[in-house]
C-alpha positions as CSV (number, residue, x, y, z in Angstrom):
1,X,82.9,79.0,94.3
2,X,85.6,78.6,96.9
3,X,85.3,80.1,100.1
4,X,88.9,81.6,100.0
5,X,88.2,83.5,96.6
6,X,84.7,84.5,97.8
7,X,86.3,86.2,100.9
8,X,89.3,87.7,98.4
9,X,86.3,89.3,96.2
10,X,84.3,90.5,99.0
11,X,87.5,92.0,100.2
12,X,88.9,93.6,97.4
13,X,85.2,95.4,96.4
14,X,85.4,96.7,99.9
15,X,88.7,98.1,99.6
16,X,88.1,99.2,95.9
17,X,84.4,100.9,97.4
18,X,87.0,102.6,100.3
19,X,89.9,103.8,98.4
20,X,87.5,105.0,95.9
21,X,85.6,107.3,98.1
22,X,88.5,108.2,100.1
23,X,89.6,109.9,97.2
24,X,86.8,111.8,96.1
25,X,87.0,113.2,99.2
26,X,90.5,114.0,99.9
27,X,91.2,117.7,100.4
28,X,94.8,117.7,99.4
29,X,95.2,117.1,96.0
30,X,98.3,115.4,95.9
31,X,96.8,112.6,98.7
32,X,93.7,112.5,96.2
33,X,96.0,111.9,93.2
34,X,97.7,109.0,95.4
35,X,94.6,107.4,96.0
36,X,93.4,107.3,92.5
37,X,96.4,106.0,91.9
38,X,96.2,103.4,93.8
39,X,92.5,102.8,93.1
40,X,93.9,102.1,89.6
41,X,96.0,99.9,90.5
42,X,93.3,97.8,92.3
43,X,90.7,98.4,89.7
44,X,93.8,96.5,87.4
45,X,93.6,93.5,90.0
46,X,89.8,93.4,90.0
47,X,90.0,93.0,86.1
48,X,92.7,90.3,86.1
49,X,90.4,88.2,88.7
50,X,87.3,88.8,85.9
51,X,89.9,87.0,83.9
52,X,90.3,90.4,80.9
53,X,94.3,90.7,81.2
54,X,94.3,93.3,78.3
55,X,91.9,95.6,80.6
56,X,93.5,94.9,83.3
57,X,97.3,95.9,81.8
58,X,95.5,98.6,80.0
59,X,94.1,100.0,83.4
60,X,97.2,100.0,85.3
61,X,99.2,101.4,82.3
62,X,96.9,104.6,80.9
63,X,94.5,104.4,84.1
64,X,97.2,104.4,87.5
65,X,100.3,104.6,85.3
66,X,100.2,107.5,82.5
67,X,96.9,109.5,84.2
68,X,98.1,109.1,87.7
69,X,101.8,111.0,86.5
70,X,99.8,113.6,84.3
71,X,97.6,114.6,87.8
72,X,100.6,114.8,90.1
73,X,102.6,117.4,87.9
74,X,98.8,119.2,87.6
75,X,98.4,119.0,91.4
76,X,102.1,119.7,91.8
77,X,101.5,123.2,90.0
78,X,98.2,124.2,91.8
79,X,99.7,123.5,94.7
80,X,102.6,126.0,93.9
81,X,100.3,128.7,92.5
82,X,98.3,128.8,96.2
């Protein structure tokens, strides 16, 4: 394996690992929304370098795209109910 895509993969599981437990622990929902957004959006990369294009246009459309919209207007309206 080349050293450049080994240091890429080792890279992007650490940031994946990160973003992913930044936000499970987020206090503000709308910042924990982001990140899971964005964790999505990641998770889409991870399965385009596994080389399965359909997951990984499936994840960023349904997983960061459609879910990430449907839990910002649900965190928008708890936040306006506190």
């Amino acid at each position: 394996m080349n050293p450049l895509l080994l240091g890429f993969d080792i890279l992007l599981s650490t940031t994946l690992l990160g973003l992913a437990l930044a936000a499970l622990t987020s206090r503000e929902p709308r910042r924990g929304v982001i990140l899971f957004i964005a964790f999505g959006l990641l998770l889409a990369l991870v399965w385009a370098r596994l080389r399965a294009p359909d997951l990984a246009l499936a994840e960023a459309a349904i997983g960061a795209g459609l879910a990430g919209a449907l839990m910002l207007s649900a965190a928008r309206r708890a936040v306006r109910r506190r």
